[in-house]
MOPAC internal coordinates of N, CA, C and O (Angstrom, degrees):
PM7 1SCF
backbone

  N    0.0000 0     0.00 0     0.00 0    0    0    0
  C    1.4511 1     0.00 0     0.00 0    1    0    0
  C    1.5234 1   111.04 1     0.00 0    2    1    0
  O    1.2310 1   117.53 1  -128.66 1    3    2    1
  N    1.2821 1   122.30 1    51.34 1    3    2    1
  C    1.5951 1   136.39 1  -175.66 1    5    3    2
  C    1.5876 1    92.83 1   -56.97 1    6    5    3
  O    1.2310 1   125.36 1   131.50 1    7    6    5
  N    1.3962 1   107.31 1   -48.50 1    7    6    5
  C    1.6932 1   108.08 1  -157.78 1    9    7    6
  C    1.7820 1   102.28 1   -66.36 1   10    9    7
  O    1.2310 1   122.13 1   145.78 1   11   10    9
  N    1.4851 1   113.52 1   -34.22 1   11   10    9
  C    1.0226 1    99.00 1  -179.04 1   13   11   10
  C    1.7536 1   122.35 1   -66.15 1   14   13   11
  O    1.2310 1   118.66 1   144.86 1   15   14   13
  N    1.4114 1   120.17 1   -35.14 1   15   14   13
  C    1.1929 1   112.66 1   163.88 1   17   15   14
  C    1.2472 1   148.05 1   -78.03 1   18   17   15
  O    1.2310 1   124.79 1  -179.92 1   19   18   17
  N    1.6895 1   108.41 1     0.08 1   19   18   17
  C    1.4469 1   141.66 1   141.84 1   21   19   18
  C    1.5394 1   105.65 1   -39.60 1   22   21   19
  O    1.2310 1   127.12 1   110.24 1   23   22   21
  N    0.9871 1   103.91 1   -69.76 1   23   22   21
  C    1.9194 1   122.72 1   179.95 1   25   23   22
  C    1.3327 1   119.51 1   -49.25 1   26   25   23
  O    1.2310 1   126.87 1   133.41 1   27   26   25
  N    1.1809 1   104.40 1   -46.59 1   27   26   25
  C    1.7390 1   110.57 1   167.98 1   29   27   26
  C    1.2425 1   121.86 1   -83.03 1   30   29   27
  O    1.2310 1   120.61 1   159.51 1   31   30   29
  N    1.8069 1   116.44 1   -20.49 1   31   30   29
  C    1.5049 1   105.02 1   154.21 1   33   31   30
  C    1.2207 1    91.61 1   -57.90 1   34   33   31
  O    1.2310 1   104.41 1    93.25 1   35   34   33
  N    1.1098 1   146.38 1   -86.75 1   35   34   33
  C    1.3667 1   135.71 1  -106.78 1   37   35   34
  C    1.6322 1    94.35 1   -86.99 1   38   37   35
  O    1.2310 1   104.06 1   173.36 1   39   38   37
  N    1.2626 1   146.99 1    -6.64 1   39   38   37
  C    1.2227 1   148.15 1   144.78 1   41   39   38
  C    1.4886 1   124.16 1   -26.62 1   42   41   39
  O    1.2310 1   133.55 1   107.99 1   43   42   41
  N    2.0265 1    91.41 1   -72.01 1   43   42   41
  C    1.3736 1   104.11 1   166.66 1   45   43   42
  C    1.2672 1   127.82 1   -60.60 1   46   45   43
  O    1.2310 1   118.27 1   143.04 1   47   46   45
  N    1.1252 1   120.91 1   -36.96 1   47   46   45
  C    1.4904 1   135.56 1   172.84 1   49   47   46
  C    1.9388 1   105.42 1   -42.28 1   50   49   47
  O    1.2310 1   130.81 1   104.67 1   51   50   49
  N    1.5491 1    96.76 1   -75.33 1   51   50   49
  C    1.6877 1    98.50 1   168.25 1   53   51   50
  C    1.4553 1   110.10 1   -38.52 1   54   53   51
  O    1.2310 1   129.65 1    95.36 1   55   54   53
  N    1.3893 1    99.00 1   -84.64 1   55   54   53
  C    1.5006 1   105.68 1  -160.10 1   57   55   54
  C    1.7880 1   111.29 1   -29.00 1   58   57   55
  O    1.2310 1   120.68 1   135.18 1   59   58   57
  N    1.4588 1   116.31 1   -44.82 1   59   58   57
  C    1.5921 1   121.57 1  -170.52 1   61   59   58
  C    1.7746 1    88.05 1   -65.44 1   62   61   59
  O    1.2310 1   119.67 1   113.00 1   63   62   61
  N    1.1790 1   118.24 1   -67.00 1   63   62   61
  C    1.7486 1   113.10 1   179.17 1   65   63   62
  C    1.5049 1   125.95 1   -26.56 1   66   65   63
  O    1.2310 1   132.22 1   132.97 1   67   66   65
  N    1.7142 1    94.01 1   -47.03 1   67   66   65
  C    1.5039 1    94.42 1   157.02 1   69   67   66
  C    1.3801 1   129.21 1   -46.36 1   70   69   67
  O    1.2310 1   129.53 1   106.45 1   71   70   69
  N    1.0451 1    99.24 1   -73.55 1   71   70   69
  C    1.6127 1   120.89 1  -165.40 1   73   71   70
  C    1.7958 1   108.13 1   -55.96 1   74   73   71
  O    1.2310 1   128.64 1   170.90 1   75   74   73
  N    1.4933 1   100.96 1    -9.10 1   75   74   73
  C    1.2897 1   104.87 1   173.92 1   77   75   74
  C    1.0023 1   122.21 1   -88.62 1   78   77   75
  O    1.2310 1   120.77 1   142.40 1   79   78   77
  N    1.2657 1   116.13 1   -37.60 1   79   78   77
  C    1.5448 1   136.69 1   169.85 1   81   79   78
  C    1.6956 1   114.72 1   -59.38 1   82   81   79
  O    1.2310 1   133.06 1   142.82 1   83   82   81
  N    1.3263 1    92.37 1   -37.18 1   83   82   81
  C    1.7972 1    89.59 1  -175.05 1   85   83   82
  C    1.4009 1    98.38 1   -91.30 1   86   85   83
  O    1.2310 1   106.73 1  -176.58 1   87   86   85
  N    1.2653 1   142.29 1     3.42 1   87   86   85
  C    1.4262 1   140.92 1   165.82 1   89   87   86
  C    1.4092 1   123.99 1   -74.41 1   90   89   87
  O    1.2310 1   128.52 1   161.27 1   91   90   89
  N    1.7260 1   101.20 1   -18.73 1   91   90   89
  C    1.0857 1   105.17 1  -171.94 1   93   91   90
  C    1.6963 1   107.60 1  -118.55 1   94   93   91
  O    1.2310 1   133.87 1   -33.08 1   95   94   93
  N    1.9276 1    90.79 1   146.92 1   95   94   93
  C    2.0601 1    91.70 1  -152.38 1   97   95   94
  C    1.5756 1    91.22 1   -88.72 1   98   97   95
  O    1.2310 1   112.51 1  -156.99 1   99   98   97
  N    0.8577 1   131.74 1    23.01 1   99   98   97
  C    1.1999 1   122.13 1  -165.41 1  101   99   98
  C    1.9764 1    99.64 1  -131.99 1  102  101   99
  O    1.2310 1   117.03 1  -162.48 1  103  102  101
  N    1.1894 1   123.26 1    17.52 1  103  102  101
  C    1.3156 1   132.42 1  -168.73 1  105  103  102
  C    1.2807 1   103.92 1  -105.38 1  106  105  103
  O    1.2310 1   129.69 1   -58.72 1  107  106  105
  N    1.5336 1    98.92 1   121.28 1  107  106  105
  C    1.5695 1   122.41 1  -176.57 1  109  107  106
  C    1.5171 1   109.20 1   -64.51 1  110  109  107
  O    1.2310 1   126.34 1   -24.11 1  111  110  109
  N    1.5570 1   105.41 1   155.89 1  111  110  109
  C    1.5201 1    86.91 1   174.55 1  113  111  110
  C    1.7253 1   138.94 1   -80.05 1  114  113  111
  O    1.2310 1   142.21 1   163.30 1  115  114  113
  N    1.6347 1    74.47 1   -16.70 1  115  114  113
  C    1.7970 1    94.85 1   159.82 1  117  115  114
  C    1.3947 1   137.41 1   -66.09 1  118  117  115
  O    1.2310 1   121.01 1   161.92 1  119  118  117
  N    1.6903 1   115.67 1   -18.08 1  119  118  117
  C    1.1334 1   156.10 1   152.55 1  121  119  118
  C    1.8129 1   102.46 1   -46.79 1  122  121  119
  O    1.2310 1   135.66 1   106.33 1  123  122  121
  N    1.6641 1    87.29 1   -73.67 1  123  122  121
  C    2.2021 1    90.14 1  -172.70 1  125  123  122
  C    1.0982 1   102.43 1   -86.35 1  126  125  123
  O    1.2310 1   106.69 1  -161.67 1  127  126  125
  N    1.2168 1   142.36 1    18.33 1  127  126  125
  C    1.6092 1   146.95 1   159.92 1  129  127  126
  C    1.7760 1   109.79 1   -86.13 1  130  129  127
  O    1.2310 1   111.96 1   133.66 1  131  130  129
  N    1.2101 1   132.76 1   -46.34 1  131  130  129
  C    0.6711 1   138.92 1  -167.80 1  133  131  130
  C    1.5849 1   109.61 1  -104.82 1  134  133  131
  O    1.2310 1   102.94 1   147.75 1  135  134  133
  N    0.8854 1   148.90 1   -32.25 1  135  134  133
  C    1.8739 1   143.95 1   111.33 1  137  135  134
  C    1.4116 1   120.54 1    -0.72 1  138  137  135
  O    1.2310 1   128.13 1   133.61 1  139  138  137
  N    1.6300 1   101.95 1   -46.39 1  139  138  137
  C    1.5169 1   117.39 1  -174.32 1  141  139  138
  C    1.8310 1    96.18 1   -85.57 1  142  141  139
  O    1.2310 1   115.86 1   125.59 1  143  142  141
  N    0.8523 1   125.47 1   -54.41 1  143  142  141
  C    1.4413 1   136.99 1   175.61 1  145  143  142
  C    1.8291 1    88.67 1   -34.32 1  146  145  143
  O    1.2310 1   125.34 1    98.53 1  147  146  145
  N    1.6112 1   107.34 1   -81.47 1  147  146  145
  C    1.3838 1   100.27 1  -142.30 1  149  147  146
  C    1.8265 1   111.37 1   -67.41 1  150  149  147
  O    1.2310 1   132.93 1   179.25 1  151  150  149
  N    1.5224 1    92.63 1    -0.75 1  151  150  149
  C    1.8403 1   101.84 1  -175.01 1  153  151  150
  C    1.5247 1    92.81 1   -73.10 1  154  153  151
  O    1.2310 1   121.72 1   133.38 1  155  154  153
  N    1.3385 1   114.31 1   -46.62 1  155  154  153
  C    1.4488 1   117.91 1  -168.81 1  157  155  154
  C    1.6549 1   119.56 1   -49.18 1  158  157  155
  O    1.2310 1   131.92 1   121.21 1  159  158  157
  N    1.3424 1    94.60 1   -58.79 1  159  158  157
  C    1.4801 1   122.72 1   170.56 1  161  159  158
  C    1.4551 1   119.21 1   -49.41 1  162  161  159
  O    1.2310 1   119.91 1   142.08 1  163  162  161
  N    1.5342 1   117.78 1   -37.92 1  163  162  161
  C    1.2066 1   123.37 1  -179.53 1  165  163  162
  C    1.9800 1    99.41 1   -88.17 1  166  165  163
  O    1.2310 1   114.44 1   151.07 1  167  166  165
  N    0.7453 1   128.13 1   -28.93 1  167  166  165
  C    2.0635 1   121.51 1   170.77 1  169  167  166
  C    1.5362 1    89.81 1   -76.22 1  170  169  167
  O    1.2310 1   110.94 1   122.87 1  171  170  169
  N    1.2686 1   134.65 1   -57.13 1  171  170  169
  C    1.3387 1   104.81 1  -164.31 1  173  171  170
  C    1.2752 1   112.75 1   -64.50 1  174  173  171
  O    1.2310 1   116.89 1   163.96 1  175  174  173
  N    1.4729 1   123.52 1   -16.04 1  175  174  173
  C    1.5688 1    92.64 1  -160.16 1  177  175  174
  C    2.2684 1    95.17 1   -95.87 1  178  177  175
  O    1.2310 1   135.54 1   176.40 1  179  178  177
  N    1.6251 1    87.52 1    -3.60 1  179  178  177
  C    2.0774 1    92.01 1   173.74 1  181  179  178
  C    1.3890 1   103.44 1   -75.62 1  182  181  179
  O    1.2310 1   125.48 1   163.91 1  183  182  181
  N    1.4277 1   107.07 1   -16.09 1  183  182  181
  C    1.7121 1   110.01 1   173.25 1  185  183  182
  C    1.2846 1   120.08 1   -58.43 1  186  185  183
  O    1.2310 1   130.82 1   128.41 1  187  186  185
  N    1.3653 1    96.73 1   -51.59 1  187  186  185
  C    1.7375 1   121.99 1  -164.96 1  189  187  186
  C    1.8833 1    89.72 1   -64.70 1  190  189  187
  O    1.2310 1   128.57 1   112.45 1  191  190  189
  N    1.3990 1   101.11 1   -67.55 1  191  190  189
  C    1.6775 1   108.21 1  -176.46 1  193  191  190
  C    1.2420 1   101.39 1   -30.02 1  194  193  191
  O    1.2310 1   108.18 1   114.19 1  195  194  193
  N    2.0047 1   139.68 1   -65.81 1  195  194  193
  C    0.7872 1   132.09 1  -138.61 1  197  195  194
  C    0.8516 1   121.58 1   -84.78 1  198  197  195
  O    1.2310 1   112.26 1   162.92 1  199  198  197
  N    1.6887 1   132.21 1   -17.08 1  199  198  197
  C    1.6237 1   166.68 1  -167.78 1  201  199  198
  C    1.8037 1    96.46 1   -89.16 1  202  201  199
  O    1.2310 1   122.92 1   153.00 1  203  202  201
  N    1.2045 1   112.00 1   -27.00 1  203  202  201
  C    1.4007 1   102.15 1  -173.24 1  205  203  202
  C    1.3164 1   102.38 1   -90.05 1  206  205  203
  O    1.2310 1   122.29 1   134.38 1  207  206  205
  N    1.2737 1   113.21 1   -45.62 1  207  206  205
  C    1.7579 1   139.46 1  -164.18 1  209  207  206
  C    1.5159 1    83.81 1   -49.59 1  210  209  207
  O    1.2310 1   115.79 1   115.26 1  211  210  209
  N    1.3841 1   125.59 1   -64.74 1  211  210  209
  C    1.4667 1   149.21 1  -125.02 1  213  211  210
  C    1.8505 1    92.75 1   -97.80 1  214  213  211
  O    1.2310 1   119.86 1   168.51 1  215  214  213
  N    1.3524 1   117.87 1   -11.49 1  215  214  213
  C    1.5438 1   121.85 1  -170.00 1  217  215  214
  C    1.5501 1   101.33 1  -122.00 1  218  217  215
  O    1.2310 1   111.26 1   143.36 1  219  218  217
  N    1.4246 1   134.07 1   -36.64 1  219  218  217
  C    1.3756 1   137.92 1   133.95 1  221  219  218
  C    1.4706 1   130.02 1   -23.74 1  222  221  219
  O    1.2310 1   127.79 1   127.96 1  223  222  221
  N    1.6217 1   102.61 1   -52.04 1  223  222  221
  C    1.2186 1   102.66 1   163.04 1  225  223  222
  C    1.5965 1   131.42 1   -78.77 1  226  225  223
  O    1.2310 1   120.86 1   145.25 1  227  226  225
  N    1.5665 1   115.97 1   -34.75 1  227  226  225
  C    1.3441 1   110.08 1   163.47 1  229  227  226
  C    1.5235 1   113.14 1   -64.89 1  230  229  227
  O    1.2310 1   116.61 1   163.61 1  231  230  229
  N    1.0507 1   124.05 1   -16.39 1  231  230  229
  C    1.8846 1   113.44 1   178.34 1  233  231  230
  C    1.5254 1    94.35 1   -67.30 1  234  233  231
  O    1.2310 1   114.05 1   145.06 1  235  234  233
  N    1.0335 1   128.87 1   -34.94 1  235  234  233
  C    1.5599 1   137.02 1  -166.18 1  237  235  234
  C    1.9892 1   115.10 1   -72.32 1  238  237  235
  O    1.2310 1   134.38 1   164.98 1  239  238  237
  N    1.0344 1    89.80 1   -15.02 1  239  238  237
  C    1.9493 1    95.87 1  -155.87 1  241  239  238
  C    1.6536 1    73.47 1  -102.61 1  242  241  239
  O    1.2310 1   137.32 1   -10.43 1  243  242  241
  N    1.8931 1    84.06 1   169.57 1  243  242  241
  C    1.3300 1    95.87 1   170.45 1  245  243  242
  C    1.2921 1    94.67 1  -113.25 1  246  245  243
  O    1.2310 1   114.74 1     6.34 1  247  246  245
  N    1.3657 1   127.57 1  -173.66 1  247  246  245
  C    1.8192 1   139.40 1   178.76 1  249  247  246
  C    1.6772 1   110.56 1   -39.33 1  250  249  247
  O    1.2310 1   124.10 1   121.07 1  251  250  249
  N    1.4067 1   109.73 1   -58.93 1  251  250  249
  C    1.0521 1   113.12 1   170.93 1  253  251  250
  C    1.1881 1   128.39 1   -38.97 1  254  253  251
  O    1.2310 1   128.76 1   113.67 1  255  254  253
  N    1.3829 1   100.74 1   -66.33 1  255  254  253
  C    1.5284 1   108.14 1  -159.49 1  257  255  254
  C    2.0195 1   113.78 1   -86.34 1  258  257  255
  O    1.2310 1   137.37 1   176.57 1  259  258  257
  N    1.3129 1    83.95 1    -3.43 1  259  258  257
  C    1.6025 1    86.72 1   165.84 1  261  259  258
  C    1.4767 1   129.34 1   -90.99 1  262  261  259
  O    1.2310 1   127.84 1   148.31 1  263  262  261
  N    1.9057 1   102.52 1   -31.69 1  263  262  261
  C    1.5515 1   110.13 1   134.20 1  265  263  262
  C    1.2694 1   140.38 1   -30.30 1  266  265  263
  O    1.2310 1   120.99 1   126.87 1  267  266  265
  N    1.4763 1   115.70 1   -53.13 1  267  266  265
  C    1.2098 1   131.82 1   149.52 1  269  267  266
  C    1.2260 1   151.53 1   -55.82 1  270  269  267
  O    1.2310 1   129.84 1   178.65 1  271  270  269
  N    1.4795 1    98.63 1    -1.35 1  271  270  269
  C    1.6097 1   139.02 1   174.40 1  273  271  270
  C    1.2638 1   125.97 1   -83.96 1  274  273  271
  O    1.2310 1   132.79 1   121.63 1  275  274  273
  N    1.9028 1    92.89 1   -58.37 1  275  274  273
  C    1.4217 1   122.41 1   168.14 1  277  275  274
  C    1.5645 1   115.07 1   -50.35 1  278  277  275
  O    1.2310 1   124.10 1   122.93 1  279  278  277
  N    1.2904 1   109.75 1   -57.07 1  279  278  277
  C    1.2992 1   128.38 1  -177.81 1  281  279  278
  C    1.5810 1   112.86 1   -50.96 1  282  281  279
  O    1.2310 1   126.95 1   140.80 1  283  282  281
  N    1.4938 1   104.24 1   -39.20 1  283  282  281
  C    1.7727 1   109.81 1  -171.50 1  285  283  282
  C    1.8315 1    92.91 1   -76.03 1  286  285  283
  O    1.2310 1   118.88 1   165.26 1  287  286  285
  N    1.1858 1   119.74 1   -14.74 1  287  286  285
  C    1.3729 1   114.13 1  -164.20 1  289  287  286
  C    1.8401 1   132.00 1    73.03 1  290  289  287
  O    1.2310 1   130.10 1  -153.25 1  291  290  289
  N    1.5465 1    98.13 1    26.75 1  291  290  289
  C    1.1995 1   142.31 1   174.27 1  293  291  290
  C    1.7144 1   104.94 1   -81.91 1  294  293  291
  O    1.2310 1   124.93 1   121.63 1  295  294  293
  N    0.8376 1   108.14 1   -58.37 1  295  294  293
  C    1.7434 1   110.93 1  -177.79 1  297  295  294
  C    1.0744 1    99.08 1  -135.88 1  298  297  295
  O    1.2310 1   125.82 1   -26.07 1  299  298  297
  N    1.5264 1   106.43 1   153.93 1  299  298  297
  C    1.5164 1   124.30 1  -177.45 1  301  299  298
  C    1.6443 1   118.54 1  -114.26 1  302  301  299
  O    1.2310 1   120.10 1   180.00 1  303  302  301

């Protein structure tokens, strides 16, 4: 699952950009609009990663153990 921790860099990556942007008093709003944009952009696409990751892996399980998945709060 390389891609998934690709994705969450790029999470953290935004999110810290954010938080940089809103630290600073002098930040346009076009500035935290577009910070806010690429934070957005970067969870949806860890969304997309995680929905696949998470459907890859149930093709993989058998009944049981995907029950047992569900249960850990691993898959839904």
């Amino acid at each position: 699952m390389a891609g998934g921790a690709a994705a969450q860099n790029d999470v953290q990556k935004a999110l810290t950009d954010l938080q940089t942007v809103l630290g600073q008093t002098d930040a346009t709003p076009d500035a935290i609009k577009a910070r806010l944009d690429t934070f957005r952009d970067a969870m949806n696409k860890a969304n997309e990663t995680l929905m696949k990751d998470r459907n890859d892996l149930k093709s993989a399980l058998t009944q049981k153990q995907e029950a047992q998945m569900v249960q850990l709060g691993v898959l839904n």
